[in-house]
Structure formats: C-alpha cells, structure tokens
Rosetta silent file (secondary structure, phi, psi, omega in degrees, C-alpha in Angstrom):
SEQUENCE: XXXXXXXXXXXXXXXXXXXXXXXXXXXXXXXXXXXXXXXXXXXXXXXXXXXXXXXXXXXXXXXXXXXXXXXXXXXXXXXXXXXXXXXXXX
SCORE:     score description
SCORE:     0.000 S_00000001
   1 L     0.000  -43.078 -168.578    0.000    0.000    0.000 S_00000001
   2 H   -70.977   -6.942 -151.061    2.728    2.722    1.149 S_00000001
   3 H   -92.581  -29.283  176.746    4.763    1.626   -2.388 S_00000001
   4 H   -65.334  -34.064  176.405    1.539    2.345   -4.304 S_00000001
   5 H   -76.268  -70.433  176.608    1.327    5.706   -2.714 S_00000001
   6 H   -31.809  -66.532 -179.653    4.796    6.578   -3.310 S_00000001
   7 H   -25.887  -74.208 -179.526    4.175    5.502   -7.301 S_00000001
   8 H   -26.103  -50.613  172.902    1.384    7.454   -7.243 S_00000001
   9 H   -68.957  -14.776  174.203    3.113   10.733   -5.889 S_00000001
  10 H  -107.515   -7.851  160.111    5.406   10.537   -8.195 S_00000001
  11 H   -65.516  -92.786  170.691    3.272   10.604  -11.368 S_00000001
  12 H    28.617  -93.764  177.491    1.452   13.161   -9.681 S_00000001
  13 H   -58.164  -13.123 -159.562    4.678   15.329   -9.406 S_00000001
  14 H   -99.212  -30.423 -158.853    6.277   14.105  -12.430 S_00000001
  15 H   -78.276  -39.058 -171.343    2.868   15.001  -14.883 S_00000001
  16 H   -88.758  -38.304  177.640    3.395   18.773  -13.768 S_00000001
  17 H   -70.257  -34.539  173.923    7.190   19.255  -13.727 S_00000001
  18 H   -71.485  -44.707  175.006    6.989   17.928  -17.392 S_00000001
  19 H   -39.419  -56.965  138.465    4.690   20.412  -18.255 S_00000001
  20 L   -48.845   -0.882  154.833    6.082   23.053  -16.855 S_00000001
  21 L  -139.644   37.976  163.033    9.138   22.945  -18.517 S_00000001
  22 L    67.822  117.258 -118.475    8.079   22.349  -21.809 S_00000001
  23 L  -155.920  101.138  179.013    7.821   18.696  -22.320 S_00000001
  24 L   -71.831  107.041  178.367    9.251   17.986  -26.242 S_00000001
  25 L   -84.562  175.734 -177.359    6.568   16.768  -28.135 S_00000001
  26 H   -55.941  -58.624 -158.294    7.105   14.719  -31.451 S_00000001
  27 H   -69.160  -27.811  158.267    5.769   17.343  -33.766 S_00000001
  28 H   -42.374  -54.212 -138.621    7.685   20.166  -32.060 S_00000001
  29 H   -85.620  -50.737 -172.287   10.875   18.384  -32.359 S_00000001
  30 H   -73.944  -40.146  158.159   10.202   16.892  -36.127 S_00000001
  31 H   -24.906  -82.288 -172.016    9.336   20.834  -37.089 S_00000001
  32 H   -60.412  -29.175 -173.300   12.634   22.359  -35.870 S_00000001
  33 H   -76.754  -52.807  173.658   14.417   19.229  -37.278 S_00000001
  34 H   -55.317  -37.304 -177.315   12.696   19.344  -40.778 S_00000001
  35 H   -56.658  -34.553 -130.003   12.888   22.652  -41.031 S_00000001
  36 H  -100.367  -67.992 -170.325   16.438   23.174  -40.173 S_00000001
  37 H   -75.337    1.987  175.377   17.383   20.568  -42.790 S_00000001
  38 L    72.966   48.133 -174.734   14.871   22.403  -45.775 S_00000001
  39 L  -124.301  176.497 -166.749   12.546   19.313  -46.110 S_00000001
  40 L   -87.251  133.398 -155.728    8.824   19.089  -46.207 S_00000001
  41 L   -87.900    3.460 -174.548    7.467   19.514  -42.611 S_00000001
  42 H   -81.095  -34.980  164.811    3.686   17.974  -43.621 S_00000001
  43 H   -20.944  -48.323 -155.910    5.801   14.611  -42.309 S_00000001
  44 H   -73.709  -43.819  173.843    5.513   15.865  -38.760 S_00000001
  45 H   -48.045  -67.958 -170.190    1.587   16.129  -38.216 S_00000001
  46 H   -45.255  -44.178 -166.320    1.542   12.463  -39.825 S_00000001
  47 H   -92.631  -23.613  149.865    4.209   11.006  -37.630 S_00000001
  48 H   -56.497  -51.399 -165.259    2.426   12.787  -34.497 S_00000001
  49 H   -85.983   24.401  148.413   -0.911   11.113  -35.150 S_00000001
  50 H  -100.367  -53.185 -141.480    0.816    7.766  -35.781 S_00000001
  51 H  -101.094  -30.517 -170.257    2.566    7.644  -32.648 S_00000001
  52 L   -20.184   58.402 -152.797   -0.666    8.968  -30.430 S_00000001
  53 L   154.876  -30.386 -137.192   -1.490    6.686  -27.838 S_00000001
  54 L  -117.216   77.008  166.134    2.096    5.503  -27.721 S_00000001
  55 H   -47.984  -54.811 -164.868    4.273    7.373  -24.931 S_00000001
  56 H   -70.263  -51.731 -173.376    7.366    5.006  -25.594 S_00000001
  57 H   -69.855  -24.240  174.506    7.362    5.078  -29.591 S_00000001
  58 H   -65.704  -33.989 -163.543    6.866    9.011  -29.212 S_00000001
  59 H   -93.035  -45.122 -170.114   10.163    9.329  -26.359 S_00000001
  60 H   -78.310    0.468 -165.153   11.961    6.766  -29.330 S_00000001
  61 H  -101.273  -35.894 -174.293   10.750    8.717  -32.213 S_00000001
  62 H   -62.263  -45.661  170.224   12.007   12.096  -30.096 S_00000001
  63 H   -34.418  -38.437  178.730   15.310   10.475  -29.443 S_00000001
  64 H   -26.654  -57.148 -162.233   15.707   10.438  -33.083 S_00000001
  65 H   -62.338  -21.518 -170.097   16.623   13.648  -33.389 S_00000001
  66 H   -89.884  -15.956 -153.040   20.536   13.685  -32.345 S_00000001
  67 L   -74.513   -6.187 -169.355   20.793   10.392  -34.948 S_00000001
  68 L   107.418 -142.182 -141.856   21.955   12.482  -37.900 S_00000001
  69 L  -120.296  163.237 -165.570   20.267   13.058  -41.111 S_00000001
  70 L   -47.679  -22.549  177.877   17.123   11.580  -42.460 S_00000001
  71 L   -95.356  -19.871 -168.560   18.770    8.325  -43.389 S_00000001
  72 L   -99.874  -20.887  166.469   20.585    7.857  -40.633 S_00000001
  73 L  -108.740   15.915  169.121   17.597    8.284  -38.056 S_00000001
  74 L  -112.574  -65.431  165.485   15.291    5.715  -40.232 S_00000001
  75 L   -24.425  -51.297  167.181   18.087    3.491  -39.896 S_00000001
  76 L   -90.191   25.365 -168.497   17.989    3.880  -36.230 S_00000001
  77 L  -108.091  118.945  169.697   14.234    4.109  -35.603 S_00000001
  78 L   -37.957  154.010 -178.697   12.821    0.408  -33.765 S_00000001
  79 H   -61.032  -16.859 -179.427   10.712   -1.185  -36.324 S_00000001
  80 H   -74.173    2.015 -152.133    7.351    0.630  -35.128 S_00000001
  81 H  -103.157  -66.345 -160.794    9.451    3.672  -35.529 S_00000001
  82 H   -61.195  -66.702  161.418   10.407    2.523  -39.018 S_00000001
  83 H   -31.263  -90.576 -158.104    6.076    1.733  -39.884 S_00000001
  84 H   -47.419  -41.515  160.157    5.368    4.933  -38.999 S_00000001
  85 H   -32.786  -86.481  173.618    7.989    6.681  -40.951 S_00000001
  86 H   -58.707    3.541  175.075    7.048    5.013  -43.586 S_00000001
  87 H  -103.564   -5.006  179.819    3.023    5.534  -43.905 S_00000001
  88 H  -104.693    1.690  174.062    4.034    9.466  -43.218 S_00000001
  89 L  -100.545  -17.739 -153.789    6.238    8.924  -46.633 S_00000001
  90 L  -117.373    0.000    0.000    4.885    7.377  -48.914 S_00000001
C-alpha cells in the first residue's frame, strides 16, 4: 500500500514538472528538425498522429533527433518507428 502511494506521488509530481518545462513533443521536435534541414514539414503532423497513444514510440521517435540526417535516423528508428515513418512517406 505505502509503495503504491509513493508511485502514485510521483506521477502526480512528475505530470506537472513535465509540463512546466516544456515537455518535447514529437511534432515540435520533427518541425525544428525538418525545417532546419529544408525538407517538407507535412511529415511531422503524420508522424504525431501515428505515434498517439504511444508514450514510448513518441520518447523513441524524439530520441531520433541527435541520430543524424534523415537516413541515418530511419536506420535507427525500432521497427514501429520505421512503420510509422514510412506511412508518413509514402
């Protein structure tokens, strides 16, 4: 019961502290990266609303971003990483 409590308190605190210091969503991130690089940024909406639902393919899709250049982060993107890429691409 007390371990459950703890958990609890620390969502709690953790859901606001993310918040509150601007929490990097996909399509922010996929913006400034597409942008940066001159490519077409209608990718980003698509590869938000594929990932929805999906904390962990959203934190690996975010991750992404340090991987290099568009070939070099579909090469490192997990395969659901890899799906989605490719139904935003095609």
């Amino acid at each position: 019961m007390k371990l459950n409590l703890i958990a609890s308190t620390m969502v709690i605190v953790a859901l606001p502290f993310n918040a509150a210091f601007g929490a990097e969503t996909l399509e922010g991130v996929c913006l400034a990266v597409v942008e940066q690089e001159g490519g077409d940024t209608a990718i980003c909406s698509c590869l938000a609303e594929e990932v929805a639902g999906n904390p962990t393919l959203e934190a690996h899709m975010i991750a992404l971003k340090d991987a290099g250049g568009p070939d070099e982060r579909y090469t490192a993107a997990n395969d659901e990483g890899k799906a989605a890429i490719d139904v935003c691409t095609r």
